[in-house]
Jmol script that loads the backbone (N, CA, C; Angstrom):
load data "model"
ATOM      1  N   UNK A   1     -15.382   9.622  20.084  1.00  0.00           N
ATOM      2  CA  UNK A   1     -15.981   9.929  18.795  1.00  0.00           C
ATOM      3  C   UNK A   1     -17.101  10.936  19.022  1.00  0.00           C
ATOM      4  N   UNK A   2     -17.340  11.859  18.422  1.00  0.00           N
ATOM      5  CA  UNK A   2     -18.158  12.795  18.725  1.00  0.00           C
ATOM      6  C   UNK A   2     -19.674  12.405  17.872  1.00  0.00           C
ATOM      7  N   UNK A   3     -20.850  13.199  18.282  1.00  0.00           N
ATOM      8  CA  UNK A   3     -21.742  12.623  18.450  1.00  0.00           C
ATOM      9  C   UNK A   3     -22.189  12.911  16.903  1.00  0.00           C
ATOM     10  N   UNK A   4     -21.668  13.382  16.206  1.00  0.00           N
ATOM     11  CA  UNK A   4     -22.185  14.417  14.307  1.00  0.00           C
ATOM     12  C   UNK A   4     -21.446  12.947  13.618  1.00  0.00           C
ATOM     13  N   UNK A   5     -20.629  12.186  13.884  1.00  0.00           N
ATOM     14  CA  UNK A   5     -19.659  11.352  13.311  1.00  0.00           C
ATOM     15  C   UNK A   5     -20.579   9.526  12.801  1.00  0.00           C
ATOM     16  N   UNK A   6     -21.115   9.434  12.040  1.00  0.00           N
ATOM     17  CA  UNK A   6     -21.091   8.340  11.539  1.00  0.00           C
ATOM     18  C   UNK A   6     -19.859   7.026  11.916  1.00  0.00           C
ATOM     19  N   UNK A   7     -19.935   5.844  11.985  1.00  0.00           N
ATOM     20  CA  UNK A   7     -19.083   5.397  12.379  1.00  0.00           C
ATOM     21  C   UNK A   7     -18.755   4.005  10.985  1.00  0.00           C
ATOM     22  N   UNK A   8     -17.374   4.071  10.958  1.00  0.00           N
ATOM     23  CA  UNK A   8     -17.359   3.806   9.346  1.00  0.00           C
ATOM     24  C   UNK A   8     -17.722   2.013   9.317  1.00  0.00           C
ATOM     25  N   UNK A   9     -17.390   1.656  10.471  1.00  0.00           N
ATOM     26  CA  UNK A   9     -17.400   0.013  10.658  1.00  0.00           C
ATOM     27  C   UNK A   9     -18.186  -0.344  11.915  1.00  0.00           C
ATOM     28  N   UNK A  10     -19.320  -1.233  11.645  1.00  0.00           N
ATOM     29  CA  UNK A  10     -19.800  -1.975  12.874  1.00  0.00           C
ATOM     30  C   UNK A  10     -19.470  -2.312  13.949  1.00  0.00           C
ATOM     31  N   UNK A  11     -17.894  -3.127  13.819  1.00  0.00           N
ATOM     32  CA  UNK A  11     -17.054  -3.728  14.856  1.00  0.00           C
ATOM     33  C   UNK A  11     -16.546  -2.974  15.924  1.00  0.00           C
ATOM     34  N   UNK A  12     -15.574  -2.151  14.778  1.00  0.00           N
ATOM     35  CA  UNK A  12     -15.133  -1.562  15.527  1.00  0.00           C
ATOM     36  C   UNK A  12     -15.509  -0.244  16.351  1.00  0.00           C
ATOM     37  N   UNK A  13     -16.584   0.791  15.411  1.00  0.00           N
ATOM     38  CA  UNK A  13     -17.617   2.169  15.997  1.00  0.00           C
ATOM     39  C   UNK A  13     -16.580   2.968  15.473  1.00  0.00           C
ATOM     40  N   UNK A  14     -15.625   2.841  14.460  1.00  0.00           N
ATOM     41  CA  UNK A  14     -14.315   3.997  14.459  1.00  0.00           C
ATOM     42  C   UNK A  14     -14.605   4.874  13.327  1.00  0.00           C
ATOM     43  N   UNK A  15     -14.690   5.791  13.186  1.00  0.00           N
ATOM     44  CA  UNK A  15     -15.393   7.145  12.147  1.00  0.00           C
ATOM     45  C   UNK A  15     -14.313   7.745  11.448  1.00  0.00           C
ATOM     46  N   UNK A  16     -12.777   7.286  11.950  1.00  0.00           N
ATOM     47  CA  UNK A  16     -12.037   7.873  10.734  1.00  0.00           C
ATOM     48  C   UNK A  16     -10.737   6.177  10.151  1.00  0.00           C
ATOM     49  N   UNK A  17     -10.040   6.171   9.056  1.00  0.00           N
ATOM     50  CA  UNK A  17      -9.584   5.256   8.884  1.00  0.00           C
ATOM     51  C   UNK A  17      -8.265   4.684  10.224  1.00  0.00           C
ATOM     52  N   UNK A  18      -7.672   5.955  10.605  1.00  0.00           N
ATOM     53  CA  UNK A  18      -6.680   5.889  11.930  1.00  0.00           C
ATOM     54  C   UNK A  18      -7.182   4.926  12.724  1.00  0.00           C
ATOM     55  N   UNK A  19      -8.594   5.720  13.079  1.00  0.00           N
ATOM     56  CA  UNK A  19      -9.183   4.976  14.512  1.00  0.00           C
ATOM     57  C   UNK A  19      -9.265   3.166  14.009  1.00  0.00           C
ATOM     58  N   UNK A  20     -10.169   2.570  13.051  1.00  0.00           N
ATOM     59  CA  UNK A  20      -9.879   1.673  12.744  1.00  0.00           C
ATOM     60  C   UNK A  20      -8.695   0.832  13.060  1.00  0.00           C
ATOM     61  N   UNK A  21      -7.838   1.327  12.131  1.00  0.00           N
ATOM     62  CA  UNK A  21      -6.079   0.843  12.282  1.00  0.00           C
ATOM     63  C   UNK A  21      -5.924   0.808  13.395  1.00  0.00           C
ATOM     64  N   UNK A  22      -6.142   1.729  14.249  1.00  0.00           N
ATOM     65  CA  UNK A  22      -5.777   1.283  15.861  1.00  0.00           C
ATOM     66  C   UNK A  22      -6.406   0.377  16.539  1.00  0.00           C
ATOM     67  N   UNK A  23      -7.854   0.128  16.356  1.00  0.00           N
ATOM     68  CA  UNK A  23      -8.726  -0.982  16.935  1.00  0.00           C
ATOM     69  C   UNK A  23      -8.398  -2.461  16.403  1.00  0.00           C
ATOM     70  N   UNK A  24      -7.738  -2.413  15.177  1.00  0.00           N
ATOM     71  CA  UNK A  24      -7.350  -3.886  14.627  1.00  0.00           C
ATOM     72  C   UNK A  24      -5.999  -4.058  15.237  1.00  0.00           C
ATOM     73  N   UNK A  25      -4.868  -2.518  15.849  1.00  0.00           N
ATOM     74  CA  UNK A  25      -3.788  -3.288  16.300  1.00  0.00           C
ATOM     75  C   UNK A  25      -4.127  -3.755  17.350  1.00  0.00           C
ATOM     76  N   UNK A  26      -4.995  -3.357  17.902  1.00  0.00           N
ATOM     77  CA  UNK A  26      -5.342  -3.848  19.328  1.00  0.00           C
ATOM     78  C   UNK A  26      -5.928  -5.161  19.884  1.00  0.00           C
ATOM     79  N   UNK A  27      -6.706  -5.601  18.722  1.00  0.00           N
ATOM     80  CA  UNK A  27      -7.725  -6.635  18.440  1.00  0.00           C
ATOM     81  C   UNK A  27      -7.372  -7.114  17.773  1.00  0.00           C
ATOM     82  N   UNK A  28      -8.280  -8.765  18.199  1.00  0.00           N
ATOM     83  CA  UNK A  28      -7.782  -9.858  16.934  1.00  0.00           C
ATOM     84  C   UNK A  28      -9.389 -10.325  16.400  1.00  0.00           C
ATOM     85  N   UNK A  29      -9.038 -10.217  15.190  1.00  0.00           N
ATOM     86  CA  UNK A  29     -10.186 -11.009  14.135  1.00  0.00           C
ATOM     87  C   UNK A  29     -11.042 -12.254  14.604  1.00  0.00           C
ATOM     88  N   UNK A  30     -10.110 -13.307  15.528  1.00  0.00           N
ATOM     89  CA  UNK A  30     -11.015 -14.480  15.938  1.00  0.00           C
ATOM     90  C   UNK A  30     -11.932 -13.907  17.074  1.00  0.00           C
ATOM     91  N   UNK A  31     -12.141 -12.821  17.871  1.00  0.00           N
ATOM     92  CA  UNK A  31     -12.843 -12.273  18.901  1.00  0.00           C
ATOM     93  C   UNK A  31     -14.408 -12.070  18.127  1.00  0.00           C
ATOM     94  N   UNK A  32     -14.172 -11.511  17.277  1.00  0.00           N
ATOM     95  CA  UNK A  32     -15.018 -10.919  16.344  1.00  0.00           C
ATOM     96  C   UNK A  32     -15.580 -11.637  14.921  1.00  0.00           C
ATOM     97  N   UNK A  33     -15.459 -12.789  14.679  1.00  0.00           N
ATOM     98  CA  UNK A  33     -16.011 -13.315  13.311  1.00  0.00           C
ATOM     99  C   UNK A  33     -17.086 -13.840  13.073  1.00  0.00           C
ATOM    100  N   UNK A  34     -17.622 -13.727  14.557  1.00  0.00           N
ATOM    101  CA  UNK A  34     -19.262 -14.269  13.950  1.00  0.00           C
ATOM    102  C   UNK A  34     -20.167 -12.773  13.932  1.00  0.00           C
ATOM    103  N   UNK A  35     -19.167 -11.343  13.838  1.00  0.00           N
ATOM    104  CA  UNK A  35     -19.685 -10.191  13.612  1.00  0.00           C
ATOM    105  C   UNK A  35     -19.414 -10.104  12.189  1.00  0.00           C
ATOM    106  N   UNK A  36     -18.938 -10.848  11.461  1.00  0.00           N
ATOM    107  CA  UNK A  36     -18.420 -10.522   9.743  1.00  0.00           C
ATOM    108  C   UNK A  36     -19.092 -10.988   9.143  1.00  0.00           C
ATOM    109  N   UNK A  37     -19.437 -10.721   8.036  1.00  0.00           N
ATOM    110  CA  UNK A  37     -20.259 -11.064   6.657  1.00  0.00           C
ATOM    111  C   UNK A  37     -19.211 -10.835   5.641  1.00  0.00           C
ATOM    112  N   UNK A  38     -19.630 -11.739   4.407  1.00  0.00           N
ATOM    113  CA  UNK A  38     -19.194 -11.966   3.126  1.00  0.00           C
ATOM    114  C   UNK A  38     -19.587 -10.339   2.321  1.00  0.00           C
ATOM    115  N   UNK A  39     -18.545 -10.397   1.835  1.00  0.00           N
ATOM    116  CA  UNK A  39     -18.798  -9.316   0.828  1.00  0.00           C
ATOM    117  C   UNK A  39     -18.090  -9.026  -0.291  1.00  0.00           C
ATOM    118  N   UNK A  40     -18.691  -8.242  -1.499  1.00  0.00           N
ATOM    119  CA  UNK A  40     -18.055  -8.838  -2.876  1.00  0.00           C
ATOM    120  C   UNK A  40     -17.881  -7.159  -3.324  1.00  0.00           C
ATOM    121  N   UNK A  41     -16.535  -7.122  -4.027  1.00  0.00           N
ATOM    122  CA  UNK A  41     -16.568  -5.859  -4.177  1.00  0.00           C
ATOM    123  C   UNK A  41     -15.375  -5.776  -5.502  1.00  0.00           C
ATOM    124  N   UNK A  42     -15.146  -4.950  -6.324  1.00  0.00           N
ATOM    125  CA  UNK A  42     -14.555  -4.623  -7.266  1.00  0.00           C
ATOM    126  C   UNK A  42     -13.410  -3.635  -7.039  1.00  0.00           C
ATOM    127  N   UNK A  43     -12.326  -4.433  -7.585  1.00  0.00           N
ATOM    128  CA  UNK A  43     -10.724  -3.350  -7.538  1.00  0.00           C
ATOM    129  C   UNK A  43     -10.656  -3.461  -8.638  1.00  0.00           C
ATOM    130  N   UNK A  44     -10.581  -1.828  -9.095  1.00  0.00           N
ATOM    131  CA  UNK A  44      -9.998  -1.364 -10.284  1.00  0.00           C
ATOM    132  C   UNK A  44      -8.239  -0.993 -10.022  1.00  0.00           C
ATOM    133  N   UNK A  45      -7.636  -1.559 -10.675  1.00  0.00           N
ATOM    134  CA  UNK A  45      -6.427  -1.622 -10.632  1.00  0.00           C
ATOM    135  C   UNK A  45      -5.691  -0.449 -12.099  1.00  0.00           C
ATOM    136  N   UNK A  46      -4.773   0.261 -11.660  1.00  0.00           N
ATOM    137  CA  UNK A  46      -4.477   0.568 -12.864  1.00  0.00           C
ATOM    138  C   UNK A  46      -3.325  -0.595 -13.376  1.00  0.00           C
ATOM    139  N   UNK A  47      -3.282  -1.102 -14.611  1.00  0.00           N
ATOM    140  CA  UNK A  47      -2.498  -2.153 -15.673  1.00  0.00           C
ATOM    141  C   UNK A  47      -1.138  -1.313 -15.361  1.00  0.00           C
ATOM    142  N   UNK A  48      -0.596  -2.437 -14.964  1.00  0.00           N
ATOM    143  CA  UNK A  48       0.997  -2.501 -14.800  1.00  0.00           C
ATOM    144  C   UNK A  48       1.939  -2.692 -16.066  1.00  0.00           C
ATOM    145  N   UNK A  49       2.591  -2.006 -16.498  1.00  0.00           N
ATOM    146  CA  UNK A  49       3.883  -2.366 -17.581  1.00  0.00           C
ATOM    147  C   UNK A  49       4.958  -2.913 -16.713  1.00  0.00           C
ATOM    148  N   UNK A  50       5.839  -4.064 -17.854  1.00  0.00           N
ATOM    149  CA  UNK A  50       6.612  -4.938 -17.467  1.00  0.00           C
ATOM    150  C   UNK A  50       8.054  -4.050 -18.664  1.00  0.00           C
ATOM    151  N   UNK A  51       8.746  -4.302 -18.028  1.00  0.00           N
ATOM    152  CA  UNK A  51      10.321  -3.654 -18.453  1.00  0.00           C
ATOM    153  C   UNK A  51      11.521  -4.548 -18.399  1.00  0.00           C
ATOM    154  N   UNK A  52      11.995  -5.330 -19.135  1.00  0.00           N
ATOM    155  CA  UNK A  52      12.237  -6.302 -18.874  1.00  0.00           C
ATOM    156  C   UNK A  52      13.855  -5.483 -19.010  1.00  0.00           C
ATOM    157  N   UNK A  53      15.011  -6.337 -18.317  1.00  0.00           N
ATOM    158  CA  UNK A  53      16.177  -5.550 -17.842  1.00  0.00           C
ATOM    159  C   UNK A  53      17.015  -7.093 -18.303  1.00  0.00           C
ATOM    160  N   UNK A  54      18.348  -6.285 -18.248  1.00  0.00           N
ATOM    161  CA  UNK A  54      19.514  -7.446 -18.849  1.00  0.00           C
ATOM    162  C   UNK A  54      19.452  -7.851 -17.147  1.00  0.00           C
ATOM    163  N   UNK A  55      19.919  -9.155 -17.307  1.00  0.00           N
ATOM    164  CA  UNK A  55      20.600  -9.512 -15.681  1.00  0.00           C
ATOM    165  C   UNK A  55      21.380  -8.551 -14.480  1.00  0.00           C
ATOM    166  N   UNK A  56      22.863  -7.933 -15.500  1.00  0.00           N
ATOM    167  CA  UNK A  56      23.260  -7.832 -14.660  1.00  0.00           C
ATOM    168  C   UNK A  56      22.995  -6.176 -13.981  1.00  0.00           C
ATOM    169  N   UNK A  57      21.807  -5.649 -14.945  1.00  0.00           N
ATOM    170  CA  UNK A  57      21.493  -4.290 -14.590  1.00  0.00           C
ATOM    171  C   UNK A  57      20.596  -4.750 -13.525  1.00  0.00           C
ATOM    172  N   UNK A  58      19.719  -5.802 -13.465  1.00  0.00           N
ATOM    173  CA  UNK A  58      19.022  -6.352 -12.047  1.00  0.00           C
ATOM    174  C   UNK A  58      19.425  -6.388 -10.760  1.00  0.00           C
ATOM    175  N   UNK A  59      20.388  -7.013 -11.003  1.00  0.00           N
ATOM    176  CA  UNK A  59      21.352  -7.602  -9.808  1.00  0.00           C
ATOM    177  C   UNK A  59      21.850  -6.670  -9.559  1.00  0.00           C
ATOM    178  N   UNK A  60      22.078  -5.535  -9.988  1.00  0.00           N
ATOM    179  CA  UNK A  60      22.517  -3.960  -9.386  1.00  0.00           C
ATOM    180  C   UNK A  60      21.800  -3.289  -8.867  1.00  0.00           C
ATOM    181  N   UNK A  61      20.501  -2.956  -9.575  1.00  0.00           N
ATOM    182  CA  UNK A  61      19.295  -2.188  -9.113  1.00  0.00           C
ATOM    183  C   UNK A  61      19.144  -3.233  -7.340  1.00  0.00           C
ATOM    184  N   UNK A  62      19.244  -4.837  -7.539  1.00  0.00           N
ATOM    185  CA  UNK A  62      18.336  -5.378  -6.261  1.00  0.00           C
ATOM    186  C   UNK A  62      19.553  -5.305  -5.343  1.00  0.00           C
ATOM    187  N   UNK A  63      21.007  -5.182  -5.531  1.00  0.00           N
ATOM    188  CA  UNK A  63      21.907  -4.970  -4.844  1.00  0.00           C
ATOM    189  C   UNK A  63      21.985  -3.658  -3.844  1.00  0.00           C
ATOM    190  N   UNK A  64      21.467  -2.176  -4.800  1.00  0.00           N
ATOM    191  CA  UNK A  64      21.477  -1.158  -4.228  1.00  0.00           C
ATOM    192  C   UNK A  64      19.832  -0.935  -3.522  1.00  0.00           C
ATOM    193  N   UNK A  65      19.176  -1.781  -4.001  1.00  0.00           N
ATOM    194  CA  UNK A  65      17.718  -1.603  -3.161  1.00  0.00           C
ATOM    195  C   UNK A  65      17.339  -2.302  -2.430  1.00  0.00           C
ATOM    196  N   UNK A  66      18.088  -3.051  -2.148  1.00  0.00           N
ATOM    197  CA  UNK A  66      18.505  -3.998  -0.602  1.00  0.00           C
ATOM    198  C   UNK A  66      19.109  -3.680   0.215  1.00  0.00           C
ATOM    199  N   UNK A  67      20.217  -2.703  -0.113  1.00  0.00           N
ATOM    200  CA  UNK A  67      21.181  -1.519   1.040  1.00  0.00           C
ATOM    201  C   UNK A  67      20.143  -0.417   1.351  1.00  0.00           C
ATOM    202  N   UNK A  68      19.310  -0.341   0.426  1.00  0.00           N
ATOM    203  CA  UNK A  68      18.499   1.020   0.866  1.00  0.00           C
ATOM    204  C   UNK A  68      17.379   0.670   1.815  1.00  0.00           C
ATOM    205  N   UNK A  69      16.985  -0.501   1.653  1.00  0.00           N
ATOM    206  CA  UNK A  69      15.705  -1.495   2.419  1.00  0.00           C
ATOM    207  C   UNK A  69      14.136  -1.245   1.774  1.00  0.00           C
ATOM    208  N   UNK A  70      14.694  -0.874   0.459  1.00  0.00           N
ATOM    209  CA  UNK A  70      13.586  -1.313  -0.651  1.00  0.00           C
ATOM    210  C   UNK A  70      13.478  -2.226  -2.086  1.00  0.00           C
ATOM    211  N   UNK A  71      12.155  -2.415  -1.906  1.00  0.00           N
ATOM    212  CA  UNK A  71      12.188  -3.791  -3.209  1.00  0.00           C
ATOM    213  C   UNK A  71      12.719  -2.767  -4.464  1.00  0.00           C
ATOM    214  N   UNK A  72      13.242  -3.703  -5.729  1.00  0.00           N
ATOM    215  CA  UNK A  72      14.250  -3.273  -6.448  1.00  0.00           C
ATOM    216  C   UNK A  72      13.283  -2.897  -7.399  1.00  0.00           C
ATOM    217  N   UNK A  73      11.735  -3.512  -7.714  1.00  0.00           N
ATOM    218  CA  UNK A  73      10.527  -2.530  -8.480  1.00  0.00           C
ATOM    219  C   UNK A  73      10.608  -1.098  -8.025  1.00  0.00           C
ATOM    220  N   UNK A  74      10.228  -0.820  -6.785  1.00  0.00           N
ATOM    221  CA  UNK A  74      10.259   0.301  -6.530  1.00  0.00           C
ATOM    222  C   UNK A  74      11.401   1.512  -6.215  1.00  0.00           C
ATOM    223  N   UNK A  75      12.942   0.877  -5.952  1.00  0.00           N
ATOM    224  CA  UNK A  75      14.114   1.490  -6.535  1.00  0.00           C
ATOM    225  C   UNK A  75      13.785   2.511  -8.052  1.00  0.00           C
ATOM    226  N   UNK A  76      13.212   1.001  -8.942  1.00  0.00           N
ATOM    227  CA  UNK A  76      13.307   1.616 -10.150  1.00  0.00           C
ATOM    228  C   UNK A  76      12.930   2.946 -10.376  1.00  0.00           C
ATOM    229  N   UNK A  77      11.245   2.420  -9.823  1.00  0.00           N
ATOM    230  CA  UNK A  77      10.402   3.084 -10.176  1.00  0.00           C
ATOM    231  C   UNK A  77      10.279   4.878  -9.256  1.00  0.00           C
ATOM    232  N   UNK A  78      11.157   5.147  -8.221  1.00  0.00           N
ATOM    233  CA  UNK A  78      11.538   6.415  -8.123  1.00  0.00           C
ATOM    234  C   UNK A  78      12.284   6.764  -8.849  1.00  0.00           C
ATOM    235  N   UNK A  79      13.334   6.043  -9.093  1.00  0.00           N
ATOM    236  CA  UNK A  79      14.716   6.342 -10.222  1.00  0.00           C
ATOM    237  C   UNK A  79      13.957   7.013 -11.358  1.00  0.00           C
ATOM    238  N   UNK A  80      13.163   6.718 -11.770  1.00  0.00           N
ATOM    239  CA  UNK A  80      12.737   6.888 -13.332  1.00  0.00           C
ATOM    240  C   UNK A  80      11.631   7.886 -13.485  1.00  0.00           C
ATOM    241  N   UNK A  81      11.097   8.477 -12.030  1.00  0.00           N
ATOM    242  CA  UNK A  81      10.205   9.382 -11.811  1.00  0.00           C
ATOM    243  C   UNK A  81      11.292  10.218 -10.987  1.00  0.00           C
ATOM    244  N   UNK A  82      12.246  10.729 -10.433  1.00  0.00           N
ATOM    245  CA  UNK A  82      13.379  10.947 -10.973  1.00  0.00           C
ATOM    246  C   UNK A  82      13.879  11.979 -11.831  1.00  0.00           C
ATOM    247  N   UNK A  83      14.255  11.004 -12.930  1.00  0.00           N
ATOM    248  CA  UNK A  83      15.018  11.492 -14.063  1.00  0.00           C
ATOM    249  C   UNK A  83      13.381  11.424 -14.961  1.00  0.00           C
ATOM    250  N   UNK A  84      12.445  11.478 -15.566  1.00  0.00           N
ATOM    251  CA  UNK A  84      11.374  12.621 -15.686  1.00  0.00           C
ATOM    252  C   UNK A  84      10.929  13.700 -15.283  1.00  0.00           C
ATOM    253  N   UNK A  85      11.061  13.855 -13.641  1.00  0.00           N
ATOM    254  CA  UNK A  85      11.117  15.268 -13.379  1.00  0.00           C
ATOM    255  C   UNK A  85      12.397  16.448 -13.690  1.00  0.00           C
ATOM    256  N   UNK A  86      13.243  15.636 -13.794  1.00  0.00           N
ATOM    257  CA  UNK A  86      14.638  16.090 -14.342  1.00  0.00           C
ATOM    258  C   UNK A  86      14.376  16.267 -16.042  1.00  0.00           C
ATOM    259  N   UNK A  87      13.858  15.808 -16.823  1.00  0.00           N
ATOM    260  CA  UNK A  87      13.518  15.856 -17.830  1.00  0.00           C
ATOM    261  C   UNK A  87      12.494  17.137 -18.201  1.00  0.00           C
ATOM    262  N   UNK A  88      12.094  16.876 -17.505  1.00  0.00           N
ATOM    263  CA  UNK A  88      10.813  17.800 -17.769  1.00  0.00           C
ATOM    264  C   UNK A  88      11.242  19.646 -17.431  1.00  0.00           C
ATOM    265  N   UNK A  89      11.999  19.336 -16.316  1.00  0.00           N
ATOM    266  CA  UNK A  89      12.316  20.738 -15.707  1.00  0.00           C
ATOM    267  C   UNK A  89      13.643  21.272 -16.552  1.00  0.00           C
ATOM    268  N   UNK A  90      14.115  20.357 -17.861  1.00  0.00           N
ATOM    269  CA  UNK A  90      15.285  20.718 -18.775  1.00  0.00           C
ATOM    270  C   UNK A  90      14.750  21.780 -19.730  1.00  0.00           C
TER     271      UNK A  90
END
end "model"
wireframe off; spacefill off
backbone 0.3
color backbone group
């Protein structure tokens, strides 16, 4: 880590999010927990819409997004961003 670099976490001294990720694959949490403190913090989430589907259009979408080795939300949800960019570029 070079010497201009702030370091983003106590534990670990790691200044970018990578370095982190690599120090936690490396390390385990029980080594380190009487270095942790409680902390309270706020997720803003953006609100999810629900789309509700006949059965057997489900069982198709989770059929073909189980061959692909993705969950069948997110099948959809390229499918349909997709055919909006297809829309849009008409």
């Amino acid at each position: 880590m070079s010497a201009n670099k702030t370091p983003l976490t106590s534990i670990s001294k790691a200044s970018t999010v990578e370095e982190i990720a690599d120090f936690w694959d490396e390390h385990d949490l029980d080594a380190y927990w009487d270095e942790t403190e409680e902390v309270i913090f706020e997720v803003r989430a953006r609100q999810r819409r629900r789309v509700t589907l006949a059965p057997e259009i489900y069982e198709g979408v989770a059929a073909r997004a189980k061959a692909v080795g993705l969950l069948p939300e997110t099948l959809i949800n390229l499918w349909l961003a997709e055919r909006l960019e297809q829309e849009k570029a008409a």
